[in-house]
SEDO-928043 format. One line per 4 residues: number of its first residue (from 1); their letters; for each residue y, z, x of C-alpha. Coordinates in steps of 0.1 Angstrom, whole numbers. Layout:
N
NUM = a = Y:Z:X  ...
END
This chain:
535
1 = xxxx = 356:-115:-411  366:-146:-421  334:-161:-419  319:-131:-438
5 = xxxx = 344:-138:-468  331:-175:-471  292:-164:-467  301:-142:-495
9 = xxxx = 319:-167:-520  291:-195:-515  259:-177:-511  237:-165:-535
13 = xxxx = 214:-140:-513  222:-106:-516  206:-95:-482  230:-119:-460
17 = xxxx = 262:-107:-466  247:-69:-455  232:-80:-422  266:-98:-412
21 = xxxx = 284:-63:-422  257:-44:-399  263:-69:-372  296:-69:-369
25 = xxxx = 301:-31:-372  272:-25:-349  290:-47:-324  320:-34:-322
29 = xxxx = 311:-6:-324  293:-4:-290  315:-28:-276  347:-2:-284
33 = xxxx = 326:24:-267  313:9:-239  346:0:-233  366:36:-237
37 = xxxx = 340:50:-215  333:25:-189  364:5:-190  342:-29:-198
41 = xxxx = 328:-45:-223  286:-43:-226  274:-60:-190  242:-69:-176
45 = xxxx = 244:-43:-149  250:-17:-177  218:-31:-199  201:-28:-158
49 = xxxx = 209:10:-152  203:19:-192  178:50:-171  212:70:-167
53 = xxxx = 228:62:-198  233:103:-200  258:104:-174  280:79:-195
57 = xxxx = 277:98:-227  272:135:-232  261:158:-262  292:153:-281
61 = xxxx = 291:114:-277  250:114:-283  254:134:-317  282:109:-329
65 = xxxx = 261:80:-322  233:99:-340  255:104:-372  266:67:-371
69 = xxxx = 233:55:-373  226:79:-400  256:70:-419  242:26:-411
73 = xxxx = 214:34:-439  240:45:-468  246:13:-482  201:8:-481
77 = xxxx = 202:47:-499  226:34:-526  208:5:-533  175:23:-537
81 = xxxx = 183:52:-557  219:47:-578  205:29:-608  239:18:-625
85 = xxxx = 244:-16:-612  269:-20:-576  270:-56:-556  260:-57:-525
89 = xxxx = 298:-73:-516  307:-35:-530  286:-20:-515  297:-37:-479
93 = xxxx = 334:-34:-485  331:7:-496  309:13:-462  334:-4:-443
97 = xxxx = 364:18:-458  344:48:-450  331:36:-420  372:33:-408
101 = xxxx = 384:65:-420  352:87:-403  358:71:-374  392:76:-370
105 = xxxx = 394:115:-371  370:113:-343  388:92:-322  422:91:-332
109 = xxxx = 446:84:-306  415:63:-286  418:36:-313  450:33:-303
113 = xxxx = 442:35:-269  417:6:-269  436:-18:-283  464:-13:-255
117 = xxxx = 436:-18:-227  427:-47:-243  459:-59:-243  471:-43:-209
121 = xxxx = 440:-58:-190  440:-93:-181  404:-98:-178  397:-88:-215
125 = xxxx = 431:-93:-233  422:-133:-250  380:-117:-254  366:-100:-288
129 = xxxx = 340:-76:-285  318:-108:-307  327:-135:-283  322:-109:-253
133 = xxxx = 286:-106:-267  285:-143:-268  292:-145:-232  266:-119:-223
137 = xxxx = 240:-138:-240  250:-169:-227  248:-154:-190  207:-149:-194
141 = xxxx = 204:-181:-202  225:-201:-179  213:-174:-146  174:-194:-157
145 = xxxx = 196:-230:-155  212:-222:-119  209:-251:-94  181:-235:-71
149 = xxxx = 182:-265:-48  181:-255:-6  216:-273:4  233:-239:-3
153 = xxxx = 211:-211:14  224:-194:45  204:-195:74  194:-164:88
157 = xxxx = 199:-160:127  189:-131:153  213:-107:164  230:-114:197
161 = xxxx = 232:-84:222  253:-101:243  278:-111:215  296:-75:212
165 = xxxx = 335:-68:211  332:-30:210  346:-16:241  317:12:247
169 = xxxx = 289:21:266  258:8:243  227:38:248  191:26:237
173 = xxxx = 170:44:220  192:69:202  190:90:172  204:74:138
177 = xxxx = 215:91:106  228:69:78  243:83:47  248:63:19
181 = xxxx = 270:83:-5  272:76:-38  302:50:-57  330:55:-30
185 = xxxx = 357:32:-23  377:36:8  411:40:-5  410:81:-17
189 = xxxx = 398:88:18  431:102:38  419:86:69  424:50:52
193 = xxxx = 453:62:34  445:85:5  478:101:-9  458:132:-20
197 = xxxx = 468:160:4  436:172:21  415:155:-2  384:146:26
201 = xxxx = 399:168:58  364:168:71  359:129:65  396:125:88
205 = xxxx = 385:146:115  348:134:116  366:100:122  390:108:146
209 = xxxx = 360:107:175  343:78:153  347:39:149  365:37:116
213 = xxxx = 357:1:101  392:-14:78  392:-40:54  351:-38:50
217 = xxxx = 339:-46:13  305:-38:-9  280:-70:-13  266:-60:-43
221 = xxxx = 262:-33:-68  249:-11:-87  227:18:-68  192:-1:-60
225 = xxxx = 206:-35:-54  237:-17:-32  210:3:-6  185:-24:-8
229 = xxxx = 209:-47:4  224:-32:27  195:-25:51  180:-55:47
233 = xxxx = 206:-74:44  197:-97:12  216:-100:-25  187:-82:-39
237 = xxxx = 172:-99:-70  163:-69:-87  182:-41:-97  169:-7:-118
241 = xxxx = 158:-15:-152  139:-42:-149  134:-44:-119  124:-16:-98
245 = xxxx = 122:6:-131  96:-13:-145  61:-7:-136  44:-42:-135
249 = xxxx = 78:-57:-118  78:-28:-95  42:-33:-83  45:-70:-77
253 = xxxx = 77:-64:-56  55:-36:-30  24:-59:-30  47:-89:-21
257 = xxxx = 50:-105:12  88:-105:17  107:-132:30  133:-108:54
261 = xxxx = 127:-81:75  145:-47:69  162:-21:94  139:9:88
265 = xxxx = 108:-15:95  124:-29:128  128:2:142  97:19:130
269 = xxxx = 83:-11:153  103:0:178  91:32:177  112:53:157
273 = xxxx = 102:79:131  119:66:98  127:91:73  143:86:38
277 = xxxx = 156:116:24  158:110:-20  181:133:-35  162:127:-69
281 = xxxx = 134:142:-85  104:119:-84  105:108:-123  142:106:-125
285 = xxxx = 143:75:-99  122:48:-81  138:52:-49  107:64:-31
289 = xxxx = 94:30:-41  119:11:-28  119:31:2  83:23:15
293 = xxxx = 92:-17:7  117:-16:29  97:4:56  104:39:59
297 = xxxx = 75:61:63  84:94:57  100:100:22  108:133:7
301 = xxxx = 123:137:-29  142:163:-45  108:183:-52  98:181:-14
305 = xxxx = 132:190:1  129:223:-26  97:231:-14  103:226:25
309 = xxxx = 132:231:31  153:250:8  136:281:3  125:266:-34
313 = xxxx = 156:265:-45  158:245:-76  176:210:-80  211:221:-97
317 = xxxx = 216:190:-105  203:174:-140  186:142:-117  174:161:-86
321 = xxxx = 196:179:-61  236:183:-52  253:171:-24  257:205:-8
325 = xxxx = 217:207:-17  208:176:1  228:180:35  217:217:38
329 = xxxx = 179:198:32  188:174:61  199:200:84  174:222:77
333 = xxxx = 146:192:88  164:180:118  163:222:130  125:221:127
337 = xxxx = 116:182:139  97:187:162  91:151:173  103:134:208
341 = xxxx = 103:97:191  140:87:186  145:94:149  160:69:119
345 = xxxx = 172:94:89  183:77:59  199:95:27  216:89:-2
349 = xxxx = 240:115:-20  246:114:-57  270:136:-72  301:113:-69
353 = xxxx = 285:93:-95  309:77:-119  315:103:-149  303:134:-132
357 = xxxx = 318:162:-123  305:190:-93  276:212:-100  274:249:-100
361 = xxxx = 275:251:-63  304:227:-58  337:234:-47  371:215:-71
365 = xxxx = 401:201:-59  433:215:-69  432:225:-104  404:207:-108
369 = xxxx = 411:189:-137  399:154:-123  367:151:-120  369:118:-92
373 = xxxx = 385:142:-74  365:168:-73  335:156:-66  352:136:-29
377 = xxxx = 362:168:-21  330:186:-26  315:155:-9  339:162:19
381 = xxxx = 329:197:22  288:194:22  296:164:51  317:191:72
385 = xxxx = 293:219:71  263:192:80  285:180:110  295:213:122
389 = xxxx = 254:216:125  255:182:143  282:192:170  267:226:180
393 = xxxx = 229:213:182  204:188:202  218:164:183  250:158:189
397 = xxxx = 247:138:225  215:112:214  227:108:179  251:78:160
401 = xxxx = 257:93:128  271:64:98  290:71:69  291:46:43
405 = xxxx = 287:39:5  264:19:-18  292:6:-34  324:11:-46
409 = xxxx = 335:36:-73  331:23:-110  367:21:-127  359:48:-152
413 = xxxx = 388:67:-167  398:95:-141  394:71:-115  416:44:-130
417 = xxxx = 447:77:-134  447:81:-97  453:40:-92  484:24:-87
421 = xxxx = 494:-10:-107  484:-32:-85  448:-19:-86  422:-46:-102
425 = xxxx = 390:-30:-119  368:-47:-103  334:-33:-89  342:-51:-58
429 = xxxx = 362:-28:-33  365:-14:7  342:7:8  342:34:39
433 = xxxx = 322:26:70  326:52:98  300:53:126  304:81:154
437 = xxxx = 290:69:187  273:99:209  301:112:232  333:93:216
441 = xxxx = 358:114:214  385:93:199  391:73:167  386:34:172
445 = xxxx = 401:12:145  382:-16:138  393:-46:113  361:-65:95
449 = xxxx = 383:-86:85  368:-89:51  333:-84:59  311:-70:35
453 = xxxx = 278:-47:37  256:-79:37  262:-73:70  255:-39:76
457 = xxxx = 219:-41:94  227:-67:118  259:-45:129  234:-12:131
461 = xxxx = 213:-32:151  238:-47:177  260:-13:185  225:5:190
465 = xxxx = 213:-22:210  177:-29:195  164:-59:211  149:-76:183
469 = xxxx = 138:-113:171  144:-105:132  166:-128:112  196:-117:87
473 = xxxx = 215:-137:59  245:-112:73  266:-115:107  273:-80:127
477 = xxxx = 307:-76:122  308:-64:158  301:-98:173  327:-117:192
481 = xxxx = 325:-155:183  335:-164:149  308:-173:129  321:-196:99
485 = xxxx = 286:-192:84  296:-153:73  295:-144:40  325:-129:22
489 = xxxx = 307:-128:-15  299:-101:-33  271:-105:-63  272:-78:-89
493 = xxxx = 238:-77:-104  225:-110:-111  248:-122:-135  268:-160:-117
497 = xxxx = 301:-144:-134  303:-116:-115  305:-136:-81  339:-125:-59
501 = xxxx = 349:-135:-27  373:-119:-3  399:-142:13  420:-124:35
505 = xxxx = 419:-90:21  419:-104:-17  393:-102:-40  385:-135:-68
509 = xxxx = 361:-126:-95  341:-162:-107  348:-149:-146  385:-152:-145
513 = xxxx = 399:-161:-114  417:-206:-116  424:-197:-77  396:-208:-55
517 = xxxx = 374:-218:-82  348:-241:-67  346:-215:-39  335:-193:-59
521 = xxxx = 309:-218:-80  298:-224:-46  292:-190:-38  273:-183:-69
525 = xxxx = 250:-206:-63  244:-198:-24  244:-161:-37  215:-174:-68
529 = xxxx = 196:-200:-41  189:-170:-19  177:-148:-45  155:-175:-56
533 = xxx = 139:-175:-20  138:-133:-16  101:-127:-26
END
């Protein structure tokens, strides 16, 4: 403001001091939005997943928005059509009056409430929303400056059979179901500690025969990059928007040779059917894009699952189908597969997304006034029902079944309630990772020892014993050597800020962590290098 108060004594324009109004309230403006409903200020991984902007803000937020815009062009009405004479410094100071007093009816005590989350959060306290923009900027530029040199790319190696520290009896060729459920950390589960009473029953007892992986962390986020990477092991370079939500982008990643080689084309060459089950609709996502890159061959979306095998049931959902939709989908399949070649089944679930709250055919927990809540526990129930099917069919001797996330859940409000202080809001967290082995019939703790899902594929690979010569940036975590060439970094979008590492259980973020900072500079650039080397 400051600034705006000496633009306005020394120049003589009378468009200039208007713009800087406009910018400033237009900044802060998103920025104090972005940040009550997403608990950050504007990131690149937000501007990356702008597609689902409608589960951030809903009707009441998108007609607010609507009438601020509207109310952006009074000063431009006044100066067209009131004919007695008004400055334009008037003008800017009466519009920014108004401008204060509409808002705060609307948000009242949330004013107040910003400004103690600013000061209450370390990473954000000493940032304004202007300089934050600054920074965001700044981070295109300097990602196109990174030091893309080879002396920090991690070698990918082959994944030893005879390497393994699990104490079972390895089966070849056996049936494998992955589910990737949507933005869940470990920490609400009860079987890793949750303090909500019979929050994920079915989750504890499914891993009381299972091998229950501790202290295991997400590589990367959001959605796209977290699936992508995961079974192929990578940092993915591209994300959503702009990336695999834009057409020409999209096409040149398919018709591109890629430099790694990815779980569901390994075992289609083994001989496996590979199916990807897309709990979307077909516009809503580009999922069954990404899942033919990465080599499945059999994809069904939200329309297809409808049509085959939900006796054209609509999608309840507003994107494509609910959890309870898409397990009763998968169940329904596996009953009428018909095929004797072992089976890969791969599905993601979508309703504990950030912000959302059950569908119509979802069950609440308690009182159901959280909606984090509600949606694990209605997770918790569609998973029971679907291994209740597993345990009394075909299935259930030939078959490892994972559980696992894409990432970990987005520190949104209702999440961020149910945390205790020492909590950092970070997208970086455990993340579950429970695998039931065909015929286990009690709970294995395993410690990953701060591994992350970089190194998902390579474990998949080892504990179903796939003989294979394919190379992976990640390590199995079930291997019994140390390797000191394993990755603890975790890359959120592309952005070299949001770099972490995980040192015994803790997590550094490169923005604002003094501790272990030229780790974490190195790690941005090994994490940039390989990106630069994906395609």
């Amino acid at each position: 403001m400051l600034a705006l108060l000496v633009i306005l004594k020394f120049t003589k324009s009378k468009i200039i001091p208007l713009i800087i109004s406009y910018f400033y309230v237009i900044t802060t403006f998103s920025q104090t939005v972005s940040y009550l409903k997403g608990n950050d200020y504007i990131t690149k991984l937000a501007i990356a997943n702008t597609k689902h902007v409608d589960v951030l803000l809903g009707t009441k937020e998108i007609v607010f928005i609507c009438l601020f815009v509207l109310f952006l062009l009074v000063p431009i009405f006044f100066k067209k059509n009131i004919r007695f004479k008004i400055s334009n410094i008037s003008i800017s100071i009466i519009f920014l009056i108004l401008l204060f007093f509409i808002l705060l009816p609307r948000f009242d005590s949330s004013f107040i409430r910003y400004y103690q989350k600013v000061q209450q959060a370390t990473q954000i306290s000493k940032l304004s929303p202007i300089f934050e923009l600054y920074n965001l900027s700044k981070s295109y530029i300097l990602a196109k400056d990174t030091d893309l040199s080879n002396k920090d790319i991690i070698k990918p190696v082959p994944v030893s059979m005879n390497d393994f520290s699990l104490n079972i009896h390895r089966q070849k060729k056996l049936n494998i179901i992955v589910f990737f459920v949507e933005g869940t950390s470990a920490r609400l589960l009860n079987t890793y500690g949750g303090k909500y009473s019979k929050l994920t029953p079915n989750i504890d007892r499914f891993a009381q025969s299972s091998i229950k992986i501790n202290n295991y962390f997400n590589h990367t986020a959001a959605t796209y990059r977290g699936i992508h990477g995961q079974l192929c092991s990578i940092y993915p370079k591209f994300g959503g928007v702009g990336g695999w939500g834009d057409k020409n982008k999209r096409a040149e990643i398919i018709n591109s040779k890629s430099s790694y080689t990815c779980l569901p084309e390994i075992l289609d060459n083994k001989g496996y059917e590979t199916v990807y089950f897309n709990p979307h609709f077909v516009n809503s996502s580009y999922f069954p894009a990404l899942a033919r890159k990465v080599g499945f061959q059999t994809i069904f979306s939200a329309e297809d699952s409808t049509e085959k095998f939900l006796n054209g049931s609509q999608g309840l959902n507003n994107e494509g189908l609910t959890d309870n939709q898409q397990f009763k989908a998968i169940e329904a399949y596996l009953k009428d597969r018909k095929s004797v070649k072992p089976l890969f089944l791969s599905a993601y679930t979508l309703e504990t997304h950030a912000w959302v709250d059950v569908s119509k055919d979802g069950i609440k927990y308690g009182d159901g006034s959280n909606h984090t809540l509600n949606t694990l526990h209605n997770l918790d129930y569609a998973f029971g029902k679907f291994v209740n099917y597993i345990e009394s069919s075909k299935y259930k001797n030939n078959t490892i079944i994972v559980l696992t996330a894409d990432h970990a859940h987005y520190y949104e409000d209702s999440y961020i309630e149910l945390m205790d202080k020492s909590y950092k809001k970070y997208f970086v967290d455990r993340i579950p990772l429970i695998i039931h082995y065909p015929n286990q019939n009690k709970e294995i703790e395993f410690d990953a020892n701060s591994a992350t899902s970089i190194d998902f594929a390579p474990s998949i690979i080892q504990l179903a014993d796939i003989e294979t010569k394919a190379k992976f940036i990640g390590r199995s975590i079930f291997n019994k050597s140390k390797d000191k060439t394993r990755l603890n970094i975790s890359a959120i979008g592309n952005d070299p800020i949001d770099t972490f590492i995980i040192v015994n259980g803790e997590i550094y973020r490169n923005k604002f962590s003094h501790t272990n900072k030229k780790d974490l500079e190195k790690a941005a650039t090994i994490v940039n290098n390989m990106r630069n080397h994906e395609l």
